[in-house]
C-alpha positions as CSV (number, residue, x, y, z in Angstrom):
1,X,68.8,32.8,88.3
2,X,71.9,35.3,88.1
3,X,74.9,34.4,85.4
4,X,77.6,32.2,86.9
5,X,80.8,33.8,87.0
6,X,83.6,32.8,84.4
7,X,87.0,32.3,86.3
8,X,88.9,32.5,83.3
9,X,87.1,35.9,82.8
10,X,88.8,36.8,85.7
11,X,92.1,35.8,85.4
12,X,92.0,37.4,81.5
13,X,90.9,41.0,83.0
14,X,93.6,41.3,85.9
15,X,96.1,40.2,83.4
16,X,94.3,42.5,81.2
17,X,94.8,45.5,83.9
18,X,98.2,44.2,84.8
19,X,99.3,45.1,80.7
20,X,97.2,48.1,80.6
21,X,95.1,46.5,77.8
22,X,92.2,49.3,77.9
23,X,90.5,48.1,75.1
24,X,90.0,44.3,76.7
25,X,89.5,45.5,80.1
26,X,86.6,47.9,78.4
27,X,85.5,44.3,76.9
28,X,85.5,42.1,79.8
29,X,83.3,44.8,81.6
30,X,81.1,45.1,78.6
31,X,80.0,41.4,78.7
32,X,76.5,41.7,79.9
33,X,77.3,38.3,81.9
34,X,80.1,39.6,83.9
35,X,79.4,41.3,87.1
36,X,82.7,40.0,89.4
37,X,83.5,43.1,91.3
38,X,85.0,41.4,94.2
39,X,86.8,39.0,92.6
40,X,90.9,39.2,94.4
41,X,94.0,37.4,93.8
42,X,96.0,35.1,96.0
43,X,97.6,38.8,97.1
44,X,94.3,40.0,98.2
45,X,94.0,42.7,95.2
46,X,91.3,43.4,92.9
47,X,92.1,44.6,89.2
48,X,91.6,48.0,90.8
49,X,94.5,47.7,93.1
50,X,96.7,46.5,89.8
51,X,95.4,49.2,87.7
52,X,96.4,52.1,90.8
53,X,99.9,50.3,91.1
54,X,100.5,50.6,87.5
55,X,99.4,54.2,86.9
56,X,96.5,53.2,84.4
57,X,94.4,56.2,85.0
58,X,91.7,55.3,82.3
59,X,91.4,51.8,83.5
60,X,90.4,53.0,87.3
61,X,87.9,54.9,85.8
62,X,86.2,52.2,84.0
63,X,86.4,50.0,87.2
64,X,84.9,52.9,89.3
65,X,82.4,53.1,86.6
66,X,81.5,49.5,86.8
67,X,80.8,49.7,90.4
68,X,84.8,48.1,91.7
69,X,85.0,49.3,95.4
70,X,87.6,51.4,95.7
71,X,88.1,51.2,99.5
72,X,88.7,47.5,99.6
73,X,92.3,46.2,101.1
74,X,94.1,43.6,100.0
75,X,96.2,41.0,102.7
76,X,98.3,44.0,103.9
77,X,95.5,46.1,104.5
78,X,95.9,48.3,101.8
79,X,93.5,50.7,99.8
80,X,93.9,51.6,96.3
81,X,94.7,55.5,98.0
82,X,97.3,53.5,100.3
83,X,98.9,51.5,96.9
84,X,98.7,55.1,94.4
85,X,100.8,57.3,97.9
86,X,103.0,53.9,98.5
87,X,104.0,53.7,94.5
88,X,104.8,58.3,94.2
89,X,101.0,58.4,91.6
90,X,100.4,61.5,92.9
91,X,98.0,62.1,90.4
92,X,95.9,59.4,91.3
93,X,96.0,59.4,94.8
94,X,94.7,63.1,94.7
95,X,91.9,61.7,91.7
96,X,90.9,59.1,94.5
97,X,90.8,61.3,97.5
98,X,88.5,63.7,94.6
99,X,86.1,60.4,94.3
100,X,85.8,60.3,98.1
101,X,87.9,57.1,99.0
102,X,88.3,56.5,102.4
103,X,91.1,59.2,103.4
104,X,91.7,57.5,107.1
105,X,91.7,54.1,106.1
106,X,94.6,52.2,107.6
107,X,96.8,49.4,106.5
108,X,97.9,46.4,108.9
109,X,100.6,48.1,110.2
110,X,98.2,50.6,111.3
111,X,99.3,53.8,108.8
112,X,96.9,55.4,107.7
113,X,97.1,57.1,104.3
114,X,98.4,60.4,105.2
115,X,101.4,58.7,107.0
116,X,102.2,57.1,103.3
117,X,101.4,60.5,101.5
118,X,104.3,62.0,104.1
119,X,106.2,58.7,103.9
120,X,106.8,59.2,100.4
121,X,107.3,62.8,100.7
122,X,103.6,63.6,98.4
123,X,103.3,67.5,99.4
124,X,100.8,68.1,97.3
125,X,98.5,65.1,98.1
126,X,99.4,66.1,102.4
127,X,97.9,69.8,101.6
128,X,95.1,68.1,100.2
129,X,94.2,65.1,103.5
130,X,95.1,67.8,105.7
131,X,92.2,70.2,104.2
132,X,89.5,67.3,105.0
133,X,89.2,65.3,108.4
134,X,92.1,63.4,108.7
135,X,93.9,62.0,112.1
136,X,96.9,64.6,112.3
137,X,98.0,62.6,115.4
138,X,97.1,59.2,114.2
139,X,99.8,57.0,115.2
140,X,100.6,53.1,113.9
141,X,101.5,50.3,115.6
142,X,104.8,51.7,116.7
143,X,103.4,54.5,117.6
144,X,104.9,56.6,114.5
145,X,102.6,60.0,113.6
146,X,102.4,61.8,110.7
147,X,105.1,64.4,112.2
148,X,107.7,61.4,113.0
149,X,107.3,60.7,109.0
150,X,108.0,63.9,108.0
151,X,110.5,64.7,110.1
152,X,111.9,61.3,108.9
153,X,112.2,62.8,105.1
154,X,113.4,66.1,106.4
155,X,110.3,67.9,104.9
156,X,110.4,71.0,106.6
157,X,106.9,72.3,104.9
158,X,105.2,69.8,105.6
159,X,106.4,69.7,109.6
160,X,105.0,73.3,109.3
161,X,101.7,72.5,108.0
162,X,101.3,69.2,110.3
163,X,102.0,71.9,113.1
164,X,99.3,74.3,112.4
165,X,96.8,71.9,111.9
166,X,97.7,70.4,115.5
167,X,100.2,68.0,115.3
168,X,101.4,67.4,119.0
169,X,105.3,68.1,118.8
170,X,105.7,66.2,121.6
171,X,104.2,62.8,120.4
172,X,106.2,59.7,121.7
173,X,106.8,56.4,119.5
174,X,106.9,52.8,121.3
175,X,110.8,53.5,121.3
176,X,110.2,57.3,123.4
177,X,111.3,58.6,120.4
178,X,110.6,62.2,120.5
179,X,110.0,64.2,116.8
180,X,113.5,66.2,117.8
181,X,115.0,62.8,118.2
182,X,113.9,61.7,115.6
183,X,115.5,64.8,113.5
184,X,118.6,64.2,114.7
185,X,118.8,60.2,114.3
186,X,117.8,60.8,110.7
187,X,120.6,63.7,110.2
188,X,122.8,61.2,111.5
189,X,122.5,58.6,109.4
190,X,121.9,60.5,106.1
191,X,124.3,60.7,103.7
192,X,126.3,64.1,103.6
193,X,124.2,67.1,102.8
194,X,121.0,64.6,101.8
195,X,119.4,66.2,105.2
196,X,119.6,69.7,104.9
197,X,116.4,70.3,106.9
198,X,117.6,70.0,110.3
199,X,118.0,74.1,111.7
200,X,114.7,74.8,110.3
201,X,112.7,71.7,111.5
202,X,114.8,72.2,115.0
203,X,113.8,75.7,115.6
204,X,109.9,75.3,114.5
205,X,109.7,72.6,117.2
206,X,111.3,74.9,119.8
207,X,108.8,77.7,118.9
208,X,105.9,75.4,118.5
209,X,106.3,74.0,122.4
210,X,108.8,71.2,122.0
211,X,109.9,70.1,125.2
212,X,113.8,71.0,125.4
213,X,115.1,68.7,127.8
214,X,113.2,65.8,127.1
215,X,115.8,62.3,126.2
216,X,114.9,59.4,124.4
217,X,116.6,57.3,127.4
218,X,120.3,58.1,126.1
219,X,120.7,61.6,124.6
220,X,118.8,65.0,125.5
221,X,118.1,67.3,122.4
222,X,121.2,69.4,123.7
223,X,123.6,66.5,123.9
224,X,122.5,65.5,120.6
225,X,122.9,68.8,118.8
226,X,126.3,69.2,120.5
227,X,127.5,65.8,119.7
228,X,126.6,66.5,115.8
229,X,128.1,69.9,116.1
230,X,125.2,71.6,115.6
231,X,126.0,75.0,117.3
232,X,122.6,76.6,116.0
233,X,120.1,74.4,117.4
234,X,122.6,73.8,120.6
235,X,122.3,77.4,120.9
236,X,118.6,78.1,120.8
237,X,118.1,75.2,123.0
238,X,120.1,77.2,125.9
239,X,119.0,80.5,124.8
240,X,115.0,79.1,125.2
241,X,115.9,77.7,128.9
242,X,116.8,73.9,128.5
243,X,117.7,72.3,131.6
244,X,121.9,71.6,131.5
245,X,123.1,68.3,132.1
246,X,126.4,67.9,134.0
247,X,128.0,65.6,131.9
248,X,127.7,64.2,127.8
249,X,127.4,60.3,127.0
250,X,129.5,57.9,128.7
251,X,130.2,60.8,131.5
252,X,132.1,62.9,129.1
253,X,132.7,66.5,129.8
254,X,129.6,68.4,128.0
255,X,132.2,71.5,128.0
256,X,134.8,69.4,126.2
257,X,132.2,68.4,123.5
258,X,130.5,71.4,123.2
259,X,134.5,73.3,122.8
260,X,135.4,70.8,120.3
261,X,132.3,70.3,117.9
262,X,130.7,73.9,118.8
263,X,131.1,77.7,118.4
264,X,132.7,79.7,121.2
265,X,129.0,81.1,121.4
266,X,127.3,77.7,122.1
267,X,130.3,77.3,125.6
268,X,129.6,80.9,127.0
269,X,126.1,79.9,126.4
270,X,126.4,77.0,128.3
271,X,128.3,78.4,131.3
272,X,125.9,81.8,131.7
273,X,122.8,79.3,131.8
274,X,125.0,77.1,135.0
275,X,127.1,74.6,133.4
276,X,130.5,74.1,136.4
277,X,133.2,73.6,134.7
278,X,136.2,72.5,136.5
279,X,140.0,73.1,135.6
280,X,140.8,70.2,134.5
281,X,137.8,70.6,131.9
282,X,139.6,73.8,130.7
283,X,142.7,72.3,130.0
284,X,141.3,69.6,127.9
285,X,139.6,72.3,126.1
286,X,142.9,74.0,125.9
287,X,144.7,70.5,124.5
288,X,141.8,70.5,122.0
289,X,142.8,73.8,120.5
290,X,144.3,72.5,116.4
291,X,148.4,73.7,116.7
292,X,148.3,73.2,113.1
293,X,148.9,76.8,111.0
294,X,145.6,78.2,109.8
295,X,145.5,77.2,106.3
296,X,146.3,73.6,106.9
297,X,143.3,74.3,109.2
298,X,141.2,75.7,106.5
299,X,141.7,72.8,104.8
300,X,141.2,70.0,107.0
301,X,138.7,71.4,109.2
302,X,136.5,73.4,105.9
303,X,133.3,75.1,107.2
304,X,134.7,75.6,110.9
305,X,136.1,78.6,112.2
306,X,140.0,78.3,112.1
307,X,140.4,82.1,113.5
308,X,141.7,83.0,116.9
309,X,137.9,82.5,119.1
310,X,139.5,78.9,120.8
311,X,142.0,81.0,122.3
312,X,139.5,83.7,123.5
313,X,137.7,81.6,124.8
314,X,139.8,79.7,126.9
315,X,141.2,83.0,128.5
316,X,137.1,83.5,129.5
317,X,137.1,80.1,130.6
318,X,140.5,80.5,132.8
319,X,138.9,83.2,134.4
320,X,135.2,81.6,135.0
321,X,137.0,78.6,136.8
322,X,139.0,80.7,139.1
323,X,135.4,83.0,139.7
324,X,132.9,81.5,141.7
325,X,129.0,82.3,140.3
326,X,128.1,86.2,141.4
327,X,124.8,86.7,143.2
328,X,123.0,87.7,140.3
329,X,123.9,85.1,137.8
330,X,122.9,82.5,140.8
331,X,119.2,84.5,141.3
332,X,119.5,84.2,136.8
333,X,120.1,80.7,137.2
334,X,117.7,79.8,139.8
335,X,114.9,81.7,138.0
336,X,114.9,80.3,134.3
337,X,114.9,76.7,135.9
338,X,111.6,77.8,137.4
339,X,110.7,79.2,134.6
340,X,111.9,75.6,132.5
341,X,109.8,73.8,135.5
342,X,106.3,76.1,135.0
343,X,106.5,76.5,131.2
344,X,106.8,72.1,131.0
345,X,110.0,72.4,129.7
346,X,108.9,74.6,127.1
347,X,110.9,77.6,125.4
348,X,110.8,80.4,128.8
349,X,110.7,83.7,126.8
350,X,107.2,84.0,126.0
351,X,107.1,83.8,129.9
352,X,110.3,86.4,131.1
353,X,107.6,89.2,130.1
354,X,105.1,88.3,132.4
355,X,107.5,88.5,135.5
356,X,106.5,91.4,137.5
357,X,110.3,92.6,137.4
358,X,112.3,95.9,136.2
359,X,113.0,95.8,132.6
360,X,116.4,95.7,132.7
361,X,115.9,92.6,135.2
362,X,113.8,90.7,132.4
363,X,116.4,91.8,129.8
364,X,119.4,90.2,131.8
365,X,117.4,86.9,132.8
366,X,117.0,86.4,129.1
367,X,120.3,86.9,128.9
368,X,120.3,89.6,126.0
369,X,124.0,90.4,127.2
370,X,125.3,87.2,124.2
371,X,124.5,88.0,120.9
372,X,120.8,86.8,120.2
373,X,120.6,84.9,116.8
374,X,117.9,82.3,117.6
């Protein structure tokens, strides 16, 4: 007839594990009458899930020893491997995944463990799930992937690695929240410099096959970049063949924005790829221009150029407005929004080669003429 099981036993080694008593856990699990390896709190949680929590590396081992299953969740669905990434014990979580816990194990809001690992910005233990068969695209209830997440923290290795193990740049959350949407909601709601990511994460999802055009239902990636000033990613956006919108949020002029927040670079982009601008745009653009002297304008408006390129550009822009389109900018125009529409509103470049065209045809379609720094 087996032992009955002490409940006071039980209550004595969690609170044992809880203090990081080794010497009574080792004890408890000594007496030949106690084999409780199941036994969970009101939480759900077995001593192992206290002893992960707590870092008590020595204690997990005598649990594992003792035959504790170390794939059991508690109420919230979690793992010991969910509760070691969720608590930063990197050092055990990569000990567990060693052991052979279950690495896709999910919790009840449907993460699964590599989600946590990114969540909580682990690099290490990521390289290590993403070298065994985890879901890259595994998504949770709200439809959040392992990119979304690291995007989130502004990792931009780990974005890297998720990408060239397959991670769909493209994914959508419940919300049609894209993973460059994503970037740019958490840039905007950082705290100053805490997201200093953002060109490098932008640009390897341009490259990778992120769609350039796509919105979340208010904001395209180019309205975005332009309305966070973000003349790099702005620029490579236009330069890779985005489709261009007419108009910013709340019908404001795209121009207007883009003159305001942007380099001179990012407006001539945006007229070359087909953006018509009116005159009344220009003179907003021209109203916009600071009549303050430069070094006020050093100091008020620090990292912007305070130089003379507002004023050049508006003299382009006066004579753009008064110029309809030429022949060959409208045959330019007409065959990169093909190109936008065949590619799937993917970056065009990889595709201007292919076109059974003169050189010097290909060269002005990609519109080498403006200074290529994306």
């Amino acid at each position: 007839m087996p032992n009955k099981i002490n409940v006071d036993e039980d209550y004595f080694l969690l609170e044992a594990v809880k203090a990081g008593k080794e010497s009574q856990v080792r004890s408890i699990l000594s007496n030949s009458c106690y084999r409780s390896v199941d036994y969970v709190d009101c939480r759900g949680r077995t001593a192992l899930h206290w002893a992960t929590e707590y870092g008590y590396k020595n204690i997990i081992r005598l649990l594992l020893d003792s035959k504790w299953s170390a794939d059991l969740a508690d109420n919230k669905g979690q793992t010991p491997l969910h509760i070691a990434c969720n608590h930063h014990k990197t050092d055990i979580a990569t000990w567990l995944i060693g052991m052979g816990c279950d690495v896709n194990a999910r919790d009840d809001a449907g993460n699964a463990v590599l989600q946590r690992a990114i969540h909580n910005n682990l690099e290490s233990v990521v390289h290590l799930l993403c070298k065994l068969d985890v879901g890259i695209n595994s998504k949770n209830k709200n439809d959040w992937s392992p990119l979304h997440e690291a995007i989130r923290v502004g990792n931009k290795d780990i974005v890297r690695l998720l990408i060239s193990k397959g991670a769909d740049v493209n994914a959508l959350t419940q919300y049609k929240a894209t993973p460059f949407s994503t970037a740019i909601f958490y840039y905007r709601i950082a705290q100053k410099n805490s997201y200093g990511s953002l060109d490098p994460i932008g640009r390897t999802l341009v490259l990778n096959g992120g769609r350039l055009s796509e919105s979340d239902g208010q904001w395209s990636p180019l309205l975005s970049c332009i309305s966070i000033g973000n003349s790099y990613i702005a620029g490579m956006l236009l330069y890779h063949g985005c489709r261009v919108d007419s108009h910013g949020q709340y019908g404001r002029s795209l121009l207007v924005d883009a003159f305001t927040r942007c380099d001179t670079n990012v407006v001539k982009l945006l007229v070359t790829c087909g953006y018509r601008l009116t005159v009344e745009e220009v003179e907003q653009c021209t109203r916009r221009i600071p009549t303050f002297s430069r070094s006020f304008r050093r100091l008020a408006f620090s990292g912007h150029a305070t130089g003379t390129n507002g004023v050049k550009m508006i003299v382009w822009l006066r004579e753009r407005v008064h110029n309809c389109f030429s022949l060959q900018e409208l045959a330019r125009m007409t065959i990169r929004k093909s190109l936008n529409a065949g590619s799937g509103d993917r970056s065009i470049l990889n595709n201007i080669p292919k076109l059974i065209l003169p050189r010097v045809i290909k060269e002005y379609i990609a519109i080498d003429e403006i200074e290529n720094v994306y």
